[in-house]
C-alpha positions as CSV (number, residue, x, y, z in Angstrom):
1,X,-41.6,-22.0,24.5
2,X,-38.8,-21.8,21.9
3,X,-36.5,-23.4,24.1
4,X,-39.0,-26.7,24.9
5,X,-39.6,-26.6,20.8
6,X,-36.0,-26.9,20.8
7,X,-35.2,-29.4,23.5
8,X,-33.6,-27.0,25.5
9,X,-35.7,-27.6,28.4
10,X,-38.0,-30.5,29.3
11,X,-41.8,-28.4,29.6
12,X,-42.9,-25.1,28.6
13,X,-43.8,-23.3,31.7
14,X,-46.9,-20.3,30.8
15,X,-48.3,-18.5,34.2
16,X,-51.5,-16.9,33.1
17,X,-53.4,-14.9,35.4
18,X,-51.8,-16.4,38.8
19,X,-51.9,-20.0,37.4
20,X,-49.2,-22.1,35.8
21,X,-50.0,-24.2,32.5
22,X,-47.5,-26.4,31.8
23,X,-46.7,-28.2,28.3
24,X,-45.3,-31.5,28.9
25,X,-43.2,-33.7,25.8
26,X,-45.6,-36.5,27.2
27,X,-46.7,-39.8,24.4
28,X,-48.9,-40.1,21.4
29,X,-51.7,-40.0,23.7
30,X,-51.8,-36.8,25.1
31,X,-48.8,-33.6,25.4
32,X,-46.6,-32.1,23.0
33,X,-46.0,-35.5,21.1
34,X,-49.8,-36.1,20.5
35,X,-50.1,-32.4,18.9
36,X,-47.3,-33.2,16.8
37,X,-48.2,-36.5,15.4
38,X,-51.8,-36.0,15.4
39,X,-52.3,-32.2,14.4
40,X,-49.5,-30.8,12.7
41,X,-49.6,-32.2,9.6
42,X,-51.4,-31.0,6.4
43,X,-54.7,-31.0,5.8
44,X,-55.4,-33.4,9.2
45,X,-58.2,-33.5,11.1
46,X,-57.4,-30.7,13.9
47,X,-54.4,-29.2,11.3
48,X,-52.3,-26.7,13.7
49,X,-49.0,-24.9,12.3
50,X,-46.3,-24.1,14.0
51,X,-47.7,-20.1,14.3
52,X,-50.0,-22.0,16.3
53,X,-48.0,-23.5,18.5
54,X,-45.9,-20.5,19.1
55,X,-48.9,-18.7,19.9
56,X,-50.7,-21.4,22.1
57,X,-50.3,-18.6,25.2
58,X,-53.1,-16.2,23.1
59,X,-55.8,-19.1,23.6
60,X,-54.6,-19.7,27.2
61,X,-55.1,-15.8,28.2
62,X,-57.9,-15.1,25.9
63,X,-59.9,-18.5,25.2
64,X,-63.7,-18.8,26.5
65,X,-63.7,-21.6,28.9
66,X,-66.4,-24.1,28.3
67,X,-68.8,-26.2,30.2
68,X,-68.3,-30.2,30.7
69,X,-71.2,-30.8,28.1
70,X,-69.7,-33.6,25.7
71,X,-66.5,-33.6,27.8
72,X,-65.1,-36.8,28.1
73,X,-63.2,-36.4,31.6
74,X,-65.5,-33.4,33.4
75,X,-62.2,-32.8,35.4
76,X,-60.4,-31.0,32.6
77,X,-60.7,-27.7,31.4
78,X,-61.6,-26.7,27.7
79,X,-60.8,-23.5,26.0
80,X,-62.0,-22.3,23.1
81,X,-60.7,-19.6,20.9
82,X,-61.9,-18.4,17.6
83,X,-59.4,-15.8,15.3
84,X,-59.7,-15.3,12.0
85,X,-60.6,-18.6,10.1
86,X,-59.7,-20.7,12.9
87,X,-61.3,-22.2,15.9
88,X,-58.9,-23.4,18.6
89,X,-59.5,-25.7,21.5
90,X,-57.3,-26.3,24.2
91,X,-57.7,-29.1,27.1
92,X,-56.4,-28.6,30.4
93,X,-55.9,-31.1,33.1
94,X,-55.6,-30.1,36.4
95,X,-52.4,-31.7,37.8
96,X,-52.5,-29.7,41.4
97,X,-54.0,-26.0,43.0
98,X,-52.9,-23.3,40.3
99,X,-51.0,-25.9,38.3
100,X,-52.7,-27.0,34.8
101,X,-51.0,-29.6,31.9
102,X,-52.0,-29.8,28.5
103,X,-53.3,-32.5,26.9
104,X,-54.5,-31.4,23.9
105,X,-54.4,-29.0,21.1
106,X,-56.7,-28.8,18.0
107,X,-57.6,-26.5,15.4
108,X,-61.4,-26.7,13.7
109,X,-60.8,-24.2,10.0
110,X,-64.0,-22.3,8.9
111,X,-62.9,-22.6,5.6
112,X,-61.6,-25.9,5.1
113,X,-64.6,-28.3,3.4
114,X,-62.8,-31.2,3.8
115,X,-62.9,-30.9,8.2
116,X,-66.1,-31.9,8.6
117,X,-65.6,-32.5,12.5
118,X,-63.8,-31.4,15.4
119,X,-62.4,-35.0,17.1
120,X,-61.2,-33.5,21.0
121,X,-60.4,-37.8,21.2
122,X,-57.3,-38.4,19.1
């Protein structure tokens, strides 16, 4: 992961449980370069820092997957993962057998007043 942060190499590669997630650069629309632009920032919508980030293998291996209720492509995968004052969500797309991208990475914060909604679209 360090080494994708850094440019070193072009994805971050996580196997988790017999399956290989992969972290792509991608565009503003979806990968590495919508979480940046969209997420890590201050007080955003969906704020993430880069512990976060660094740690996006905890909500792989320990989120709770969850149903395609309110999913807008029933095709991907949604994790959820709540620690502390943070609830993270994580959205999976299934490129091939045992192969998942991301495509998105959000973080809802219990405490924060001024998040009033989770926005999984952008």
């Amino acid at each position: 992961m360090i080494d994708f942060i850094n440019a070193v190499t072009n994805n971050a590669i996580f196997n988790i449980n017999g399956t290989k997630i992969i972290l792509r650069k991608w565009t503003s629309s979806g990968g590495f370069i919508h979480i940046l632009e969209k997420h890590f920032c201050k007080n955003c919508p969906g704020e993430i820092t880069l512990d976060d980030i660094i740690n996006i293998d905890l909500v792989m291996q320990r989120g709770l997957k969850l149903n395609n209720i309110g999913v807008s492509n029933p095709n991907n995968i949604v994790l959820n993962y709540k620690r502390g004052n943070k609830e993270h969500n994580l959205i999976l797309e299934e490129e091939k057998d045992n192969e998942l991208v991301i495509s998105f990475y959000s973080i809802y914060w219990f405490w924060k007043k001024d998040v009033k909604t989770l926005n999984l679209h952008g």
